[in-house]
C-alpha positions as a LaTeX table, in Angstrom:
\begin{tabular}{lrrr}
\hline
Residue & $x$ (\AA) & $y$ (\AA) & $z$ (\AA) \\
\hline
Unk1 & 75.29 & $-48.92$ & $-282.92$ \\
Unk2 & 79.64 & $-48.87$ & $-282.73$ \\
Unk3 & 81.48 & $-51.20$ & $-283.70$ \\
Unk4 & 84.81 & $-51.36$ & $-282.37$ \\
Unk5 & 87.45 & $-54.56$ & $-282.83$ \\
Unk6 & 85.30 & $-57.48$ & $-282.75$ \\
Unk7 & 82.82 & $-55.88$ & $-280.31$ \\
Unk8 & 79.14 & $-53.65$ & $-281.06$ \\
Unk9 & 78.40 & $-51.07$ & $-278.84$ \\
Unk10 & 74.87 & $-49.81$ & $-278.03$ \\
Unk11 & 74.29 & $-46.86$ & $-275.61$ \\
Unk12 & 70.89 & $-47.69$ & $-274.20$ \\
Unk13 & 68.34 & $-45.11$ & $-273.04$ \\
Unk14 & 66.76 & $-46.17$ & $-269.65$ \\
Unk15 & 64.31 & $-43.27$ & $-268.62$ \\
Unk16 & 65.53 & $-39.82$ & $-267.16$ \\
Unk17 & 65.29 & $-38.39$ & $-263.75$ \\
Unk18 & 66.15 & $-35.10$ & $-262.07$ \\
Unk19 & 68.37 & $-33.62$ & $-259.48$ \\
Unk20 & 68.53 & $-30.81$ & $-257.93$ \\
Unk21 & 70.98 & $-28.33$ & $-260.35$ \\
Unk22 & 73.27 & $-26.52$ & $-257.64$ \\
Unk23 & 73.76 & $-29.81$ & $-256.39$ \\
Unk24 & 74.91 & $-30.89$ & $-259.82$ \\
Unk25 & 76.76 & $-28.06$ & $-260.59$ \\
Unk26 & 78.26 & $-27.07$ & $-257.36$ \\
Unk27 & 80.17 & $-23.82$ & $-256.82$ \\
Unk28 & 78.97 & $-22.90$ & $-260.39$ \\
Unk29 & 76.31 & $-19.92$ & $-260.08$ \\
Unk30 & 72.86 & $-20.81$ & $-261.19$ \\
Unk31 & 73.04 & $-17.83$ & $-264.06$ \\
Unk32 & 75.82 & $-19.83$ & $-265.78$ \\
Unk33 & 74.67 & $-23.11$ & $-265.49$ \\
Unk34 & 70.92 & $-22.68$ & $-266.16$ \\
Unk35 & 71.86 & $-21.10$ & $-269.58$ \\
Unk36 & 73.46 & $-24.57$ & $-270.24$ \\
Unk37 & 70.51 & $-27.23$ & $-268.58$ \\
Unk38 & 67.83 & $-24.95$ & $-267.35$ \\
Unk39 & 65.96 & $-26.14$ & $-263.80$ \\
Unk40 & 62.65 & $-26.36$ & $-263.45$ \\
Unk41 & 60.16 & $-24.73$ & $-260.65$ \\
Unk42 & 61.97 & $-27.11$ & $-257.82$ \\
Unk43 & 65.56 & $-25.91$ & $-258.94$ \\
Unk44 & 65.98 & $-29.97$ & $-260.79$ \\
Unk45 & 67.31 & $-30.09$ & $-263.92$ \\
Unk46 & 66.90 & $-33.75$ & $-265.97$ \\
Unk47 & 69.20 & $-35.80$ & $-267.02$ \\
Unk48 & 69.37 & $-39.04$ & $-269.02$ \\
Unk49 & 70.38 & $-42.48$ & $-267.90$ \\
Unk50 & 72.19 & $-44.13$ & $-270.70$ \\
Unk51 & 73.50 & $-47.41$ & $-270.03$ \\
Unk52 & 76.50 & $-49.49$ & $-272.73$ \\
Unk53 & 75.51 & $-52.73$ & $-273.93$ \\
Unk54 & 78.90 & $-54.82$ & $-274.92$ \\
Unk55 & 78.75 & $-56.84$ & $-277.35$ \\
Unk56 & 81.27 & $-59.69$ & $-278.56$ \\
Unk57 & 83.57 & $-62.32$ & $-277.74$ \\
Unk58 & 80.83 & $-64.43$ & $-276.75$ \\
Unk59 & 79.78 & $-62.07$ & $-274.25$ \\
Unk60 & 76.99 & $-59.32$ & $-273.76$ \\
Unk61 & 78.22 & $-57.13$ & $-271.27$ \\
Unk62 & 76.33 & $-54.09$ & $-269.70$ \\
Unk63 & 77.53 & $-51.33$ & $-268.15$ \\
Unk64 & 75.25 & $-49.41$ & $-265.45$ \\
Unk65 & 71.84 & $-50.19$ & $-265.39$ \\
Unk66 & 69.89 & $-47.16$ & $-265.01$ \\
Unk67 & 67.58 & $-46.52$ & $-261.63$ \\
Unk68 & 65.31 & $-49.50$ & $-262.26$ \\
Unk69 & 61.68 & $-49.36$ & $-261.06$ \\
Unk70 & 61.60 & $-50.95$ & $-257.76$ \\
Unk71 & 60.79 & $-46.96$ & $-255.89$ \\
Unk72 & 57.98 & $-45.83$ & $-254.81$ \\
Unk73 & 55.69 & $-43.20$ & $-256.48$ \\
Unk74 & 56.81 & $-40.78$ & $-253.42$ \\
Unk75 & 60.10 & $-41.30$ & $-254.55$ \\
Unk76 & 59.50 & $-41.08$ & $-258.46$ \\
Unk77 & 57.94 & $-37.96$ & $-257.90$ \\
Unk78 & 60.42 & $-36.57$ & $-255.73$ \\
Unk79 & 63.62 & $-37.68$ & $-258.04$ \\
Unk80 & 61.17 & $-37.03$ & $-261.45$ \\
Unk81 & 61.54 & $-40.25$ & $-262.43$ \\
Unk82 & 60.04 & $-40.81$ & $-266.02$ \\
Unk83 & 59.95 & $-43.95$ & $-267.79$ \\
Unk84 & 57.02 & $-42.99$ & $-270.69$ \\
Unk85 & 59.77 & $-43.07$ & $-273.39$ \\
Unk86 & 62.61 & $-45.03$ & $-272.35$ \\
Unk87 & 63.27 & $-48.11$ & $-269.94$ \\
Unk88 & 66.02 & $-50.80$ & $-269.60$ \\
Unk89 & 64.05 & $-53.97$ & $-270.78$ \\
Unk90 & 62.55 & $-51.94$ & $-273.64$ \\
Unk91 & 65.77 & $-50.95$ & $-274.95$ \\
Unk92 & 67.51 & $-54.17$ & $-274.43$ \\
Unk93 & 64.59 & $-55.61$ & $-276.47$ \\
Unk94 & 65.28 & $-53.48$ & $-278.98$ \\
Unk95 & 68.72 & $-54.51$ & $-279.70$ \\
Unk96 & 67.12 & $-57.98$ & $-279.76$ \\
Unk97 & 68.77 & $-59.13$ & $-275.84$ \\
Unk98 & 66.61 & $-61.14$ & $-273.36$ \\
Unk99 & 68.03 & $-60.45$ & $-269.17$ \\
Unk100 & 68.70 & $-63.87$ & $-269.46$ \\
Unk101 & 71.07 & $-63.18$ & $-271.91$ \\
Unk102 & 72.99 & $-60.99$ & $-270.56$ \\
Unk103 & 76.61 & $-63.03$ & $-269.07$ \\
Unk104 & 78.07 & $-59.46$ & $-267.35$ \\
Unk105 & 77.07 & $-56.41$ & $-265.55$ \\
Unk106 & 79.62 & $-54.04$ & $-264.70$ \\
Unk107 & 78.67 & $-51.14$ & $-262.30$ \\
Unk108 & 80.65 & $-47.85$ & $-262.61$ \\
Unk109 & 79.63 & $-47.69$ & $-258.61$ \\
Unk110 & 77.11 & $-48.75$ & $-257.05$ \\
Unk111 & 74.56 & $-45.40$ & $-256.69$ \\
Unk112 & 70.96 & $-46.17$ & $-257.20$ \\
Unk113 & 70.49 & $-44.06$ & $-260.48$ \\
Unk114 & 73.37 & $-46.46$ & $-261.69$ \\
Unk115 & 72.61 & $-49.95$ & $-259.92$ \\
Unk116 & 68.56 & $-49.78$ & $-259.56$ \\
Unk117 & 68.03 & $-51.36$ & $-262.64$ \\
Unk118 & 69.86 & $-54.66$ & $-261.62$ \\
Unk119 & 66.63 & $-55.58$ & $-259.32$ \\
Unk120 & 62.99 & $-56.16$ & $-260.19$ \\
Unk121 & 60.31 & $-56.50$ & $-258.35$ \\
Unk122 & 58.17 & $-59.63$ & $-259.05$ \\
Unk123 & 55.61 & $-60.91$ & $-256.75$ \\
Unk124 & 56.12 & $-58.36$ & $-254.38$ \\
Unk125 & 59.81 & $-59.68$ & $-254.26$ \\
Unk126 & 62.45 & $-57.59$ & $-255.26$ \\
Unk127 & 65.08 & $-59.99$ & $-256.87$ \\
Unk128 & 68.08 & $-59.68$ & $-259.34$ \\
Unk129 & 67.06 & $-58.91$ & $-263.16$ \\
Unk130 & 69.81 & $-60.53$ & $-264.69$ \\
Unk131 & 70.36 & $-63.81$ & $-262.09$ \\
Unk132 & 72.73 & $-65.22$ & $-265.10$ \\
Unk133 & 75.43 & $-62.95$ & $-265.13$ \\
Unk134 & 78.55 & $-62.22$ & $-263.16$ \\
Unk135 & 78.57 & $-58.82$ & $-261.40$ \\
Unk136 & 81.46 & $-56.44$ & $-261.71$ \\
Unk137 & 82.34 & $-53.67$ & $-259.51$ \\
Unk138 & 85.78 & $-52.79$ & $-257.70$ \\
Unk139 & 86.14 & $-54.38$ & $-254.43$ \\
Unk140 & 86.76 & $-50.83$ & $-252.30$ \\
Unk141 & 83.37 & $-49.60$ & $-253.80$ \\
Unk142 & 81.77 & $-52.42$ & $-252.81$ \\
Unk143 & 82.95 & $-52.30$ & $-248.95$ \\
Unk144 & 82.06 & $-48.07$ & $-249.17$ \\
Unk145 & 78.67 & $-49.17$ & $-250.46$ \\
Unk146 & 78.20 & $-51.85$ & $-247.97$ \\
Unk147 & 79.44 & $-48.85$ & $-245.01$ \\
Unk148 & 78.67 & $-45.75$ & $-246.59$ \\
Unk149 & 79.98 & $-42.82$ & $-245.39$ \\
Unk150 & 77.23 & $-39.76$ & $-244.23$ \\
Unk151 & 77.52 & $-37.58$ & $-247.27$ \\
Unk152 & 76.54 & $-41.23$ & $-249.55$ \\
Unk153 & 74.37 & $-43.29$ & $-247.14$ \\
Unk154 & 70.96 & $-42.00$ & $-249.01$ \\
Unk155 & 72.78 & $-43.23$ & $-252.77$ \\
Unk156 & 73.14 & $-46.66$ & $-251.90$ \\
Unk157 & 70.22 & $-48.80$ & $-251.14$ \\
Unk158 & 69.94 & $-51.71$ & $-249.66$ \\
Unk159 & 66.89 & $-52.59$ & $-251.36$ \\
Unk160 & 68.93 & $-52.99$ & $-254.16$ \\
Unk161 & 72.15 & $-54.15$ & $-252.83$ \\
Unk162 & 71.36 & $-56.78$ & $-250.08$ \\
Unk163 & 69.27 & $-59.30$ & $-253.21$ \\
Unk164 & 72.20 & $-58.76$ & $-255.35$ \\
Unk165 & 74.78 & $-59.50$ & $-252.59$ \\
Unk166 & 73.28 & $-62.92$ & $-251.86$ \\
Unk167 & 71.80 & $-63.75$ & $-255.59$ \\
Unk168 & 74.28 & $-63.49$ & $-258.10$ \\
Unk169 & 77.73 & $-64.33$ & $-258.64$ \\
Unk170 & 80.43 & $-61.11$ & $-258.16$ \\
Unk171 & 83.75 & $-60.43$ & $-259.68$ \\
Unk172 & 84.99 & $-57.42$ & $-257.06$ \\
Unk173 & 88.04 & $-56.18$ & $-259.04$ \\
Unk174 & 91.69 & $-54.97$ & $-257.25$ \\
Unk175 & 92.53 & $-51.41$ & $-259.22$ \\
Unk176 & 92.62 & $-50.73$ & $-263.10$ \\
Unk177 & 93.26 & $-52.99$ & $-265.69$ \\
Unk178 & 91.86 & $-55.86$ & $-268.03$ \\
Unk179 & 87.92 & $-56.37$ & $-268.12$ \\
Unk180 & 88.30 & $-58.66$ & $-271.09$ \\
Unk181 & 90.29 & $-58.33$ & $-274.19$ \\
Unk182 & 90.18 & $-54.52$ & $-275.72$ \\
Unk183 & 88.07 & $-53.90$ & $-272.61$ \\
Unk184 & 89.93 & $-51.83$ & $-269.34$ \\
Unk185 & 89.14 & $-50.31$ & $-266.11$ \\
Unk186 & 90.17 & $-47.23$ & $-264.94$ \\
Unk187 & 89.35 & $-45.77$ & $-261.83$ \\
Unk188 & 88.87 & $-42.49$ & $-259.89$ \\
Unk189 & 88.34 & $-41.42$ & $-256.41$ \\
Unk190 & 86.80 & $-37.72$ & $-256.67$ \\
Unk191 & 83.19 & $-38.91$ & $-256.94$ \\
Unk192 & 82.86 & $-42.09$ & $-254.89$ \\
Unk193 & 85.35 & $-44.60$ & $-253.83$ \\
Unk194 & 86.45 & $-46.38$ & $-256.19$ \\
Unk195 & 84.20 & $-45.50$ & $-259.61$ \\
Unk196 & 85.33 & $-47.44$ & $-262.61$ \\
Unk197 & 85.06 & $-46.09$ & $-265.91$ \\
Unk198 & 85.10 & $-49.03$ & $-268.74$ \\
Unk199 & 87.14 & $-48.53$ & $-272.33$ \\
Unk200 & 86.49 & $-49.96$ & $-275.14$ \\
Unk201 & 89.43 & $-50.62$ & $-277.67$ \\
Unk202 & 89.73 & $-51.28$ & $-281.49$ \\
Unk203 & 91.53 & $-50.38$ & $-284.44$ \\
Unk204 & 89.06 & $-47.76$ & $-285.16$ \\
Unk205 & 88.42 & $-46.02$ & $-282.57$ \\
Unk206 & 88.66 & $-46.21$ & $-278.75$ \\
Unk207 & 85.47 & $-45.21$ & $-276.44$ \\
Unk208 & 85.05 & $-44.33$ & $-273.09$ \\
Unk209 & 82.10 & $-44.54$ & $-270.49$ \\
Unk210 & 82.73 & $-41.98$ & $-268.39$ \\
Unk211 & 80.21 & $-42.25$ & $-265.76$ \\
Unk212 & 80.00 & $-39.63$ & $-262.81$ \\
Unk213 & 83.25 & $-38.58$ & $-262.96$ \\
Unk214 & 81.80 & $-36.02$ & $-266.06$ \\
Unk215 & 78.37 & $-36.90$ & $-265.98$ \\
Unk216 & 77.63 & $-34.15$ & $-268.63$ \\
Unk217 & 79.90 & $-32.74$ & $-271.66$ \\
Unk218 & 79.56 & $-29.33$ & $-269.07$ \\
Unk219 & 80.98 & $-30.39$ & $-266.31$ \\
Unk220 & 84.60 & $-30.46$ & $-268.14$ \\
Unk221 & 85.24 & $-27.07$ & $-266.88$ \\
Unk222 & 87.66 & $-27.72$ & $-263.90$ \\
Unk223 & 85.26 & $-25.65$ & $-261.23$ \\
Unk224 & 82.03 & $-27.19$ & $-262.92$ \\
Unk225 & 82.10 & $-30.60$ & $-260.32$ \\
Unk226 & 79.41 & $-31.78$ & $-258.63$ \\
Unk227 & 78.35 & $-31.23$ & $-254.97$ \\
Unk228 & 77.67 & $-35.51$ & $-254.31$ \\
Unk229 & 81.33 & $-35.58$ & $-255.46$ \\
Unk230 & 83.03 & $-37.31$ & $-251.99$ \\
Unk231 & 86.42 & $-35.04$ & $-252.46$ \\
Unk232 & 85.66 & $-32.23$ & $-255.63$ \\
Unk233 & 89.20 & $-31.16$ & $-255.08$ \\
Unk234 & 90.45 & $-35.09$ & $-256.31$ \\
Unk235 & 87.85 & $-35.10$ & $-259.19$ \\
Unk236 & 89.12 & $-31.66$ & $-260.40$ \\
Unk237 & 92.52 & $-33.79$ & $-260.63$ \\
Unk238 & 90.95 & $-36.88$ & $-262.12$ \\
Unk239 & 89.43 & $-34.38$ & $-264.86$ \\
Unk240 & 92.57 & $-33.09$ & $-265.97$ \\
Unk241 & 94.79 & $-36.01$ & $-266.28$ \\
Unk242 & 91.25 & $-37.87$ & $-268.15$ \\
Unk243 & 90.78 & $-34.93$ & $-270.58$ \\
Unk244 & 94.75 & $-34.61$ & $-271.24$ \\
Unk245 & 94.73 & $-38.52$ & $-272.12$ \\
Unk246 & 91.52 & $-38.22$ & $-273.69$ \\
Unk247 & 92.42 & $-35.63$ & $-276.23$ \\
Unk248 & 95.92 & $-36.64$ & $-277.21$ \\
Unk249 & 94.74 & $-40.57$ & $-278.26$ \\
Unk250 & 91.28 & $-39.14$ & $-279.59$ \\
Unk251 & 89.18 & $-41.28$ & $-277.10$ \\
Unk252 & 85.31 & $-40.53$ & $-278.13$ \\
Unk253 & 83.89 & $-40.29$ & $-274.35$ \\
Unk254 & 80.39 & $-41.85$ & $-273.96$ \\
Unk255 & 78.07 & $-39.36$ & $-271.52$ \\
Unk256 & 75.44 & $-41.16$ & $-269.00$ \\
Unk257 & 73.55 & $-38.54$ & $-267.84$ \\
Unk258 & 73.87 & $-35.67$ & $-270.62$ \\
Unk259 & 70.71 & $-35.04$ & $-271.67$ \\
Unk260 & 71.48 & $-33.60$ & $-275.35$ \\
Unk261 & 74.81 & $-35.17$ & $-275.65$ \\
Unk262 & 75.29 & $-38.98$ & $-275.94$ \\
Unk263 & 79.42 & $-38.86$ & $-277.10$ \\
Unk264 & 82.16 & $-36.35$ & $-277.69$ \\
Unk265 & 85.20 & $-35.81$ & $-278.11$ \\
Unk266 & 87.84 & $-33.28$ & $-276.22$ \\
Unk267 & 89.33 & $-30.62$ & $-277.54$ \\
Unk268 & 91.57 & $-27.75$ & $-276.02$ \\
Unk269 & 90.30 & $-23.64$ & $-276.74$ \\
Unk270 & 91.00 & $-20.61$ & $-275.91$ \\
Unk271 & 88.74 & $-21.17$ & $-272.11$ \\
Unk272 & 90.63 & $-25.19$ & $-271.87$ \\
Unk273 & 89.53 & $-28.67$ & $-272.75$ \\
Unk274 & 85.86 & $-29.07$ & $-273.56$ \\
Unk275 & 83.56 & $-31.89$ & $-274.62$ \\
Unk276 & 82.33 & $-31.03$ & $-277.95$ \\
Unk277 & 79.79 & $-33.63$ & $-279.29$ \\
Unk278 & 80.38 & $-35.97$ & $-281.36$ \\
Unk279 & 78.23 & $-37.49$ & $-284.43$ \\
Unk280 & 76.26 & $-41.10$ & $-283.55$ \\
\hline
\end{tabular}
C-alpha cells in the first residue's frame, strides 16, 4: 500500500504469463538477456501482470486489468498462463473491493494481457466484469484497436472488446492531461498507438505506471525495446525523454510486467539511466 495526496495506491498481482524472450527483448542477443530473465525450453520467459488500484476522492480507479480468464486452455498453455497464486478478483478482495465497486477502469491500451481482465465469462456469456464503471482509454487507441494494423491484429481481441464496446460507458480521451485531480496522462507512440501511462501526484512522492513502454526495469537500456513495439525507433525516443523527466523530479516508476521488480527509481551510471528498484 502508497499513499500519495489524498489517494492509496495498491499494485495488484493478477497471475503471470509468458512470451517468447527475443520477442521481448528484440535486437538484444539471447546471452545478455537470459542472464537477466532466463527462458525456458520454448525460448518464453514469464512475466507478471500487476495491475494499480486508485484509491480516493470518492473514486476506486484501476489501471489495466491483467489477461482475465475468458481463453481457452490451448491458449493458456500456449501463452503459460498461470493463475495458482495470483488473480484479479482475488487481489481486489484482498484490498477489501467488490467489481461492483469499482467507478473507473483506465486501460494503458487495449492488448489482451492488459484488457482481458475487464470481461468474464458467466453462463457461457462473456460480459463486462466491472458493468459500473466508466472506461478510459485514448480515443486513437481505441480506433487502432477497433482496425488493427497486421503486426497488432492477434493483441486485440474482439472477444474482449466487442462486450465492452456495447456494455459499459467510455471516456475516449484527446492527448495528455488531467485524469482527475493529482492524476495525469501521458502518452507514447513507440509501442502501440496511443498507450497512456497514468501519474499519480502528492506531496510525497509522485508514481508512475509505466506500462509497455518499459515493461521491465531491463528494458531501460536504449537498444533493449521490444519486438511487438509498432515503431522501436519512437519508443527508443519516448525512453529517453521518460527516464530524463523521471530522474530529475524523482518519479518512483511502477513496473507491470517485471517479474522481480514491482517499482524503481532512475538513476544515471557510468553505462546511462537504469531502473534500480525501489523498496515497497
Amino acid at each position: 500500500m502508497i499513499e500519495c495526496g489524498p489517494y492509496t495506491l495498491h499494485q495488484l498481482e493478477t497471475g503471470t504469463f509468458k512470451l517468447d524472450g527475443g520477442a521481448m527483448f528484440g535486437i538484444v542477443p539471447k546471452p545478455l538477456w537470459e542472464k537477466r530473465i532466463p527462458a525456458d525450453d520454448q525460448n518464453r520467459i514469464e512475466l507478471a501482470m500487476r495491475c494499480l488500484l486508485i484509491q480516493g476522492r470518492g473514486r476506486c480507479i484501476l489501471v489495466d486489468t491483467g489477461i482475465g480468464s475468458t481463453f481457452s486452455e490451448k491458449e493458456q498453455s500456449i501463452f503459460g498462463i498461470d493463475h495458482s497464486v495470483h488473480t484479479l478478483a482475488d487481489s481486489l478482495n484482498a484490498v477489501g473491493v467488490a467489481p461492483s465497486e469499482v467507478t473507473d477502469v483506465v486501460f494503458t491500451h487495449l492488448h489482451f494481457d492488459h484488457s482481458g481482465g475487464a470481461v468474464i465469462c458467466h453462463e457461457d456469456e462473456v460480459r463486462p466484469h466491472f458493468p459500473k464503471a466508466t472506461h478510459h482509454v485514448q480515443a486513437k487507441h481505441w480506433e487502432a484497436a477497433r482496425a488493427p494494423n497486421p503486426k497488432e491484429t492477434n493483441s486485440f481481441r474482439e472477444t474482449i472488446l466487442d462486450p465492452l464496446a456495447h456494455q459499459v460507458a467510455w471516456t475516449f480521451h484527446e492527448g495528455p492531461g488531467p485524469l482527475m485531480p493529482g492524476i495525469d496522462l501521458r502518452c507514447v507512440d513507440g509501442h502501440t498507438t496511443a498507450q497512456q501511462m497514468v501519474k499519480v501526484s502528492g506531496p510525497e512522492a509522485t508514481y508512475v505506471f509505466v506500462a509497455d513502454l518499459l515493461p521491465t526495469h531491463h528494458h531501460a537500456g536504449a537498444a533493449w525495446t521490444m519486438a511487438y513495439d509498432i515503431a522501436p525507433l519512437q519508443t527508443i525516443d519516448e525512453k529517453a525523454r521518460f527516464l530524463q523527466d523521471a530522474e530529475a523530479d524523482g518519479w518512483t516508476l511502477l513496473l507491470e510486467h517485471d517479474p522481480d521488480v514491482p517499482m524503481g527509481h532512475v538513476q544515471t551510471t557510468d553505462r546511462g539511466r537504469r531502473i534500480v528498484p525501489a523498496s515497497t
